[in-house]
C-alpha positions as CSV (number, residue, x, y, z in Angstrom):
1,X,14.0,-10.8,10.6
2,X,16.7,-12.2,8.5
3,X,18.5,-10.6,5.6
4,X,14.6,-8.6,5.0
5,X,15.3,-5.9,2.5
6,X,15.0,-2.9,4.3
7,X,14.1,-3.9,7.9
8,X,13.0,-2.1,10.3
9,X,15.3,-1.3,12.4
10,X,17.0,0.1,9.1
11,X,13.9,2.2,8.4
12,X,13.6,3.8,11.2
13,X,17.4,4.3,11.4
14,X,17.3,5.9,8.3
15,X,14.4,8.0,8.9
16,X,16.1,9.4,12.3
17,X,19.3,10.1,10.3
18,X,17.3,11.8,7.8
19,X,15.7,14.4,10.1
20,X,19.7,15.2,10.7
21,X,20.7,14.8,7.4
22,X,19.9,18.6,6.4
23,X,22.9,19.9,8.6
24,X,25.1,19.7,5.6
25,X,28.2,18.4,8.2
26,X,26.3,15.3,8.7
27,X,28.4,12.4,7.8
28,X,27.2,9.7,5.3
29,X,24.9,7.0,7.4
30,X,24.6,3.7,5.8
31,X,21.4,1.3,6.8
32,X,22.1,-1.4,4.6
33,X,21.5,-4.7,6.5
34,X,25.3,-6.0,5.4
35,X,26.9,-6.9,2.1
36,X,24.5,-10.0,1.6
37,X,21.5,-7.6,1.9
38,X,20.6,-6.5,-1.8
39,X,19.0,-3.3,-0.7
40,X,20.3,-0.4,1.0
41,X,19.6,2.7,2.1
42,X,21.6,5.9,2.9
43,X,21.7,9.3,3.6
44,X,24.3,11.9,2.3
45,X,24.2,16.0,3.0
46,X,20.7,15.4,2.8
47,X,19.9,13.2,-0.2
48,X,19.1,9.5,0.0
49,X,21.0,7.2,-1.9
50,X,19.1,3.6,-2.6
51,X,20.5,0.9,-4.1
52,X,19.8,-2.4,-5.5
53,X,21.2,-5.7,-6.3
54,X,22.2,-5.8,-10.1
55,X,21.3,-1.8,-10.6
56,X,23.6,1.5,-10.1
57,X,22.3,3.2,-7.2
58,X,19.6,5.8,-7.6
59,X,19.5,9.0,-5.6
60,X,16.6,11.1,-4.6
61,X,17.8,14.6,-3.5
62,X,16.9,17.4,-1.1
63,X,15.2,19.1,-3.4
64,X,12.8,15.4,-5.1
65,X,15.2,14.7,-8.5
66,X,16.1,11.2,-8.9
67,X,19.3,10.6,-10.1
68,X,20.1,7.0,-11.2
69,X,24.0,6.5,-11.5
70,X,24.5,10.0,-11.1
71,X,22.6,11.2,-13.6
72,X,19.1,12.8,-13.8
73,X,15.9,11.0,-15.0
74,X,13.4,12.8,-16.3
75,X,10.2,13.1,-14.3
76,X,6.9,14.8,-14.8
77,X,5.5,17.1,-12.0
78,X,3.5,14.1,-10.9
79,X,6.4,11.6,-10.6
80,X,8.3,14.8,-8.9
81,X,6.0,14.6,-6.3
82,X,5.6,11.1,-5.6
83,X,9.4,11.2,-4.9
84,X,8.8,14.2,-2.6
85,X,6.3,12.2,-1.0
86,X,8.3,9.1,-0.4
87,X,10.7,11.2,1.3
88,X,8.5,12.8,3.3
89,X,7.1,9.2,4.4
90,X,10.7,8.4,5.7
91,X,11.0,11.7,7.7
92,X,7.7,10.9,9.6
93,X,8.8,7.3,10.5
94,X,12.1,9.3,11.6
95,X,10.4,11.6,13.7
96,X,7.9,8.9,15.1
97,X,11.0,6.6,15.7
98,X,12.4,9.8,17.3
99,X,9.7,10.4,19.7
100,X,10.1,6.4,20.8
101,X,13.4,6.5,21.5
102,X,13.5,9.5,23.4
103,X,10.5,8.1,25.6
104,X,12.7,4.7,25.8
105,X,15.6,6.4,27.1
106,X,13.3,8.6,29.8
107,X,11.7,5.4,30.5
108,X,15.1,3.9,31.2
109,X,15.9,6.1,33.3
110,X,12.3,6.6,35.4
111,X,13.2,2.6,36.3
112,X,16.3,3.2,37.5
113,X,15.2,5.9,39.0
114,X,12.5,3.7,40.6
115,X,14.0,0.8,41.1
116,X,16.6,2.7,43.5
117,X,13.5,4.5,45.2
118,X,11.9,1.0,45.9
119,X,15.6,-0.6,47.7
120,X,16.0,2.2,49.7
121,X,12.2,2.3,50.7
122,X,12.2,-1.6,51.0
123,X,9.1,-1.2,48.6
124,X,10.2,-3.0,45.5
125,X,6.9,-5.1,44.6
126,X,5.2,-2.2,42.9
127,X,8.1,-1.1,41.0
128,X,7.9,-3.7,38.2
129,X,3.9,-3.2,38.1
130,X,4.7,0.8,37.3
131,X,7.5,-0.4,34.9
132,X,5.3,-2.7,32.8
133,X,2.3,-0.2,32.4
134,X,5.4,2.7,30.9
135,X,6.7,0.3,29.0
136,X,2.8,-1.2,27.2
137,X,2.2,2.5,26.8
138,X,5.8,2.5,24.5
139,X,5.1,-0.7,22.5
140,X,1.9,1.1,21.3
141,X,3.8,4.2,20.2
142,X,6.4,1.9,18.5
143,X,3.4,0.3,16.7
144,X,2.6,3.8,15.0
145,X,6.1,3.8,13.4
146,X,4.6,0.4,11.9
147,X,2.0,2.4,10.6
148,X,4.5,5.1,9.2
149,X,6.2,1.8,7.3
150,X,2.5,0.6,5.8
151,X,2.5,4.8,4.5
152,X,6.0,4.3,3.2
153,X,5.2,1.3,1.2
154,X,1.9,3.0,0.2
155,X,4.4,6.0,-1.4
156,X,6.8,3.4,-2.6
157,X,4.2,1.3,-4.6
158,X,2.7,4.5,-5.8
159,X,6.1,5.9,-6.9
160,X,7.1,2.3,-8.5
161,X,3.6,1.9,-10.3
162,X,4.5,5.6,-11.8
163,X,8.3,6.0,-12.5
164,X,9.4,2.2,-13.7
165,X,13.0,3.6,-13.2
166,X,12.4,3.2,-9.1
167,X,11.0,0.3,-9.6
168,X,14.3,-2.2,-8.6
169,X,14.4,0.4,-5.5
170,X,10.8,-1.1,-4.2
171,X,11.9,-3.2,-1.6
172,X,9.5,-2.8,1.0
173,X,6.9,-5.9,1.2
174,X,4.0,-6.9,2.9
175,X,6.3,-9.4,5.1
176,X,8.3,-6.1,6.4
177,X,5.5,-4.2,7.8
178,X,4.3,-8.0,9.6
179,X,7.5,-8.2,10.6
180,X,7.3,-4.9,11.9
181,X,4.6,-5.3,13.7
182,X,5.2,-8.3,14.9
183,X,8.8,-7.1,16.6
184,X,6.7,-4.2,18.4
185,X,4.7,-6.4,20.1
């Protein structure tokens, strides 16, 4: 996935930073994919910050306002919560991407754990069978943070079709959640 806007490794990034980002110590986190990525996403004492090629950057807050260069835009109660629902779509790919890691780093450790077993019981065959069957089980939990992305686009698109000033903050495509999916497999 090359210079994607938002990929996923970003998403979920940003997602896991936002489930942290309500400690008002948190330091910013920037998930941009680099300076020749036109859209970026980070998080700030709890709000996100998006921005766009060619656009001042637009904030959501903690509490749903959008603020686009710093300054509020008007938004009726159904715009309000579309913005509380996109939101809420990145904290549940952060606490699905979460969930992976932490079963990726006991998973991590289980094999190394197993692998030591198996040279000091001179039973190593069975070790990489074991290994293979944890780690199918974790592809398919990754492959539910795909899903979170394809519910995240669903609140974009409904956000951009209702409030035109998000609109240049829509950067999720199709091609992200393939690509997404297609890196989980």
């Amino acid at each position: 996935m090359k210079n994607r806007s938002l990929p996923l490794a970003g998403i979920a990034l940003a997602a896991v930073l936002a489930l942290t980002a309500c400690d008002r110590s948190a330091p910013q986190a920037d998930t941009g994919g680099g300076s020749s990525d036109p859209h970026s996403l980070s998080f700030n004492n709890g709000d996100i910050t998006l921005k766009a090629s060619g656009h001042p950057p637009a904030t959501i807050t903690r509490s749903g306002d959008l603020l686009i260069d710093g300054k509020p835009v008007a938004v009726n109660a159904e715009q309000h919560a579309l913005l509380v629902a996109y939101r809420a779509q990145l904290g549940a790919i952060g606490a699905q991407g979460l969930e992976v890691g932490k079963q990726g780093a006991a998973l991590g450790v289980k094999a190394a754990g197993d692998a030591l077993a198996g040279v000091f019981s001179g039973d190593t065959e069975h070790v990489g069978e074991h290994i293979e069957a944890q780690a199918d089980k974790l592809k398919q939990e990754a492959l539910k943070i795909c899903q979170q992305v394809m519910a995240l686009r669903q609140a974009q698109d409904a956000l951009a079709q209702q409030l035109p000033a998000f609109r240049p903050y829509a950067s999720l495509d199709a091609r992200d959640i393939y690509d997404c999916e297609d890196s989980a497999k």
